[in-house]
C-alpha positions as CSV (number, residue, x, y, z in Angstrom):
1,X,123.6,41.7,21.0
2,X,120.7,39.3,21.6
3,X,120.9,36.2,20.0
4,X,118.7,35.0,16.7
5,X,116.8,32.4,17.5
6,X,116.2,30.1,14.3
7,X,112.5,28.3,14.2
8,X,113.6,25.3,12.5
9,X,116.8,24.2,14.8
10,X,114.8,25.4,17.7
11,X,111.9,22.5,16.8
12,X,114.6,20.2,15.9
13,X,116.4,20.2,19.4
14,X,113.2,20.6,20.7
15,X,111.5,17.4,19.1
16,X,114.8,15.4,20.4
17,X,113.5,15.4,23.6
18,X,110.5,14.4,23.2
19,X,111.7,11.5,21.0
20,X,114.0,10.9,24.1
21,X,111.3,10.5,26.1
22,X,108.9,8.6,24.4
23,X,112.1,6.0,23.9
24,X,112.8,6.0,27.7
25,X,109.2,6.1,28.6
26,X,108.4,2.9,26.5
27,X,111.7,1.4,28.1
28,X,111.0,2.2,31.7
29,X,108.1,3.9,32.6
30,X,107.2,7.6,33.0
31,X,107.4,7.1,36.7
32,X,111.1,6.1,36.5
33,X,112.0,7.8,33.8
34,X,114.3,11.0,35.3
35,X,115.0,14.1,33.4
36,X,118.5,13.3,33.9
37,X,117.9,9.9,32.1
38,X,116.6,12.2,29.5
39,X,119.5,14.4,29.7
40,X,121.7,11.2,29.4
41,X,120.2,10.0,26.1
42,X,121.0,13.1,24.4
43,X,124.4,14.5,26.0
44,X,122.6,17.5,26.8
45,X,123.2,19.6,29.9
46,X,120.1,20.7,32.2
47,X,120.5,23.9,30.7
48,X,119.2,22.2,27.3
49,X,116.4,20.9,29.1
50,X,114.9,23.9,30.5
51,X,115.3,26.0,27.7
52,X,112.3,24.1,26.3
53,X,110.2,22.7,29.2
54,X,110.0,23.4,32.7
55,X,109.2,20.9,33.5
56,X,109.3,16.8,33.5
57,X,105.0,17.0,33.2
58,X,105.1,19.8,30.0
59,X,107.5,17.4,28.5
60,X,104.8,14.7,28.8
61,X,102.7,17.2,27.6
62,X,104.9,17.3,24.3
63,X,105.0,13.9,24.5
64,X,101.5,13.4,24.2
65,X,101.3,16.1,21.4
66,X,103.1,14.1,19.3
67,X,101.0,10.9,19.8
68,X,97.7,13.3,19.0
69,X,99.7,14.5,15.9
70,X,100.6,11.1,14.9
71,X,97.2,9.7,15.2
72,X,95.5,13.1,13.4
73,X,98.1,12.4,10.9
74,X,97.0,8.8,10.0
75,X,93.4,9.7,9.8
76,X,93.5,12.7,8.2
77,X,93.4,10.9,4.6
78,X,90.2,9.2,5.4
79,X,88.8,13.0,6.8
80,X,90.1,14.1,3.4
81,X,88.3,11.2,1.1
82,X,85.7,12.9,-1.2
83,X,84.0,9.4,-1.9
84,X,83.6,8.1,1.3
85,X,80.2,8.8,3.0
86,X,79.9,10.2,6.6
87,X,78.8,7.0,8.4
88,X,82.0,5.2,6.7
89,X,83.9,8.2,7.2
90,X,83.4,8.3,11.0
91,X,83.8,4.6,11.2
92,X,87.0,4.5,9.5
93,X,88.1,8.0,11.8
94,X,88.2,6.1,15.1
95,X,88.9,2.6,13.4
96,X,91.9,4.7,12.6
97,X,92.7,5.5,16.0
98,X,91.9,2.5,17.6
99,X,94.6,1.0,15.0
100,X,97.2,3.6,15.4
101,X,97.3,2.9,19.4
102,X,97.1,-0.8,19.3
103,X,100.5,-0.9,16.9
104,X,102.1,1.1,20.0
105,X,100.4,-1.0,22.5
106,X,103.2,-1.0,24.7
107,X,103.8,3.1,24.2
108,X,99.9,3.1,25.6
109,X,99.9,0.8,28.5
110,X,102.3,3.0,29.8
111,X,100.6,6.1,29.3
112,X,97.4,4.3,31.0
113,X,99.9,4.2,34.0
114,X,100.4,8.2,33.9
115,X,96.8,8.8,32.5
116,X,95.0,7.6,35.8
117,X,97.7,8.5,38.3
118,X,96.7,11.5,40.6
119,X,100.2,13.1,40.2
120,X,99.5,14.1,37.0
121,X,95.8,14.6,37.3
122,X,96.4,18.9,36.5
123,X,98.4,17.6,33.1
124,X,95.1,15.1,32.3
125,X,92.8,17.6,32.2
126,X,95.1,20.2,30.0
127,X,95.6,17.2,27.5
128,X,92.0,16.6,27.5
129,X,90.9,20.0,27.3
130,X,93.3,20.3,24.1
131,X,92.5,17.0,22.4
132,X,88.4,17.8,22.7
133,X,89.1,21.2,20.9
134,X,91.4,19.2,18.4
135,X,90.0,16.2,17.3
136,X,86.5,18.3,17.5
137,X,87.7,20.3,14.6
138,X,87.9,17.6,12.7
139,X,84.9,15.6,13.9
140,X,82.6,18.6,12.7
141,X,83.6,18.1,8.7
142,X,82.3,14.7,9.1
143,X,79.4,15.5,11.2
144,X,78.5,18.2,8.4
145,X,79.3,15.9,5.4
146,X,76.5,13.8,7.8
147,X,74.0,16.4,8.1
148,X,74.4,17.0,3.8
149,X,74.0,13.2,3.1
150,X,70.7,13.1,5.5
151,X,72.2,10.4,7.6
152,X,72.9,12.4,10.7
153,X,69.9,14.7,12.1
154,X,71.6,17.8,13.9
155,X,71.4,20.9,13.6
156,X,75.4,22.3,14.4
157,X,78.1,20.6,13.2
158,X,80.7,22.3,15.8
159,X,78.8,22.3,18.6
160,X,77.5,18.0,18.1
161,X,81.2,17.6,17.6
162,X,82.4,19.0,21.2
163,X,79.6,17.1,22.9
164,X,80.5,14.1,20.9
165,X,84.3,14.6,22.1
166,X,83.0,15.1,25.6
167,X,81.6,11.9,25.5
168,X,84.5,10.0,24.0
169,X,87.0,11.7,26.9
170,X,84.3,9.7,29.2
171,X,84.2,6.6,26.6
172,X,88.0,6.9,26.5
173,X,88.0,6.5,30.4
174,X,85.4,3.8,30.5
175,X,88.2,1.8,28.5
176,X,90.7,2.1,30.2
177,X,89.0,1.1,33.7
178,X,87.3,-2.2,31.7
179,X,91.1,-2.6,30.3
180,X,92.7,-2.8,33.9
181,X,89.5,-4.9,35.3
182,X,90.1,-7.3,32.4
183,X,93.6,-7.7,33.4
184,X,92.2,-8.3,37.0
185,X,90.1,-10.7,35.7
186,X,86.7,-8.9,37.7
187,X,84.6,-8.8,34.5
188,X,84.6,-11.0,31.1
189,X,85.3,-9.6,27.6
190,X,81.4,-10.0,26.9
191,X,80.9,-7.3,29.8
192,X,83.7,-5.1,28.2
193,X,81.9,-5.5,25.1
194,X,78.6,-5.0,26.1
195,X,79.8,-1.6,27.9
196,X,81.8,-0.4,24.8
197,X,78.5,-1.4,22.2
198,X,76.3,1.2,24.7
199,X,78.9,4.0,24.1
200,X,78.5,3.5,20.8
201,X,74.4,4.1,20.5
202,X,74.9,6.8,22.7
203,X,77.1,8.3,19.5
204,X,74.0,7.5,17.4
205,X,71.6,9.4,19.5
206,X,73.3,12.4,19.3
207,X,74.5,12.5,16.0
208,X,70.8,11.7,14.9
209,X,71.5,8.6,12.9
210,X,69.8,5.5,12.8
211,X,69.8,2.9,15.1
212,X,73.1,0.3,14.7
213,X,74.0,2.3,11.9
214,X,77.0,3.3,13.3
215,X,80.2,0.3,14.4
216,X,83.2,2.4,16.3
217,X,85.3,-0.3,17.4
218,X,86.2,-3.7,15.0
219,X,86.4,-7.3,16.9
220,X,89.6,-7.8,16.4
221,X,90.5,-4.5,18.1
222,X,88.9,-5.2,21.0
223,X,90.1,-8.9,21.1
224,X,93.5,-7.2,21.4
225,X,92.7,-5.1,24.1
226,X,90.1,-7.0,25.9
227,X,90.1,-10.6,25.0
């Protein structure tokens, strides 16, 4: 007789990998982190493994999931404030994010490492693909609480959300090349900040709003990444 399979342990054993891995990835690196070193952590047999990846790249794939879940998670209570304004709103959304990775700094740094390593360039563009069409979902709300409040002139919500996504992905990029040249020391902070600032009017253009209306990334924030 086949065997039941219950939802809830399933996600449980599941989500104890990727815990495993974020732990091990954070400790050593993606690179050198082993599925076997995963395997160790848990006292779980290869057999575990594959029952819920297939790989060591769709468990970074998980593993990324859960960072994207965690950050959506943070945010979503400034998404979900009826008394802040759009402008504030949007702010606040990638404020949010900005905040959420700089407390895991050293979780990010070493997914900068797997992010811009050609190995993994097929698992990139999945997790890009399926943060744009996340995060755009939620970008939209605020783009149409924009639109009602007369601060943002576009026309579809849904539509200027995917293009603004589009343009973070490349913005996202952008900061993570000025991020390893400021560690090289081949450009200042005041050219990081001058590159991040033209991102930013590039937001405004699309969405419609005014002209410096619009502040994406706080000093101190970029002090900690840049400085």
């Amino acid at each position: 007789m086949a065997r039941t399979l219950n939802p809830a342990v399933y996600t449980v054993k599941r989500e104890a990998f990727v815990d495993a891995g974020l732990r091990l990835m954070q400790a050593r690196g993606y690179e050198q982190m082993s599925i076997q070193d995963v395997l160790d952590a848990l006292q779980a047999s290869r057999g575990a493994f594959y029952h819920y990846f297939d790989s060591k790249q769709a468990l970074l794939e998980a593993m990324v999931d859960r960072i994207a879940d965690g950050a959506l998670a943070a945010i979503a209570p400034i998404v979900d404030d009826p008394k802040l304004p759009a402008i504030e709103k949007l702010e606040r959304f990638f404020g949010g994010i900005a905040q959420f990775k700089t407390e895991r700094k050293a979780l990010m740094l070493e997914f900068i490492k797997v992010w811009i390593s050609d190995d993994n360039a097929i698992v990139r563009e999945k997790v890009r693909r399926t943060l744009v069409d996340r995060v755009a979902v939620v970008l939209a709300r605020i783009v149409e609480q924009g639109i009602a409040e007369e601060v943002f002139a576009t026309e579809s919500p849904g539509e200027t959300a995917l293009i603004l996504m589009m343009v973070m992905t490349g913005f996202q990029d952008t900061a993570t090349d000025l991020f390893l040249a400021r560690q090289a020391n081949t450009i200042s902070y005041e050219d990081a900040v001058r590159t991040m600032s033209t991102f930013v009017r590039v937001f405004e253009r699309i969405l419609g709003a005014g002209k410096g209306s619009i502040s994406m990334v706080d000093q101190q924030t970029l002090r900690e990444w840049f400085g």
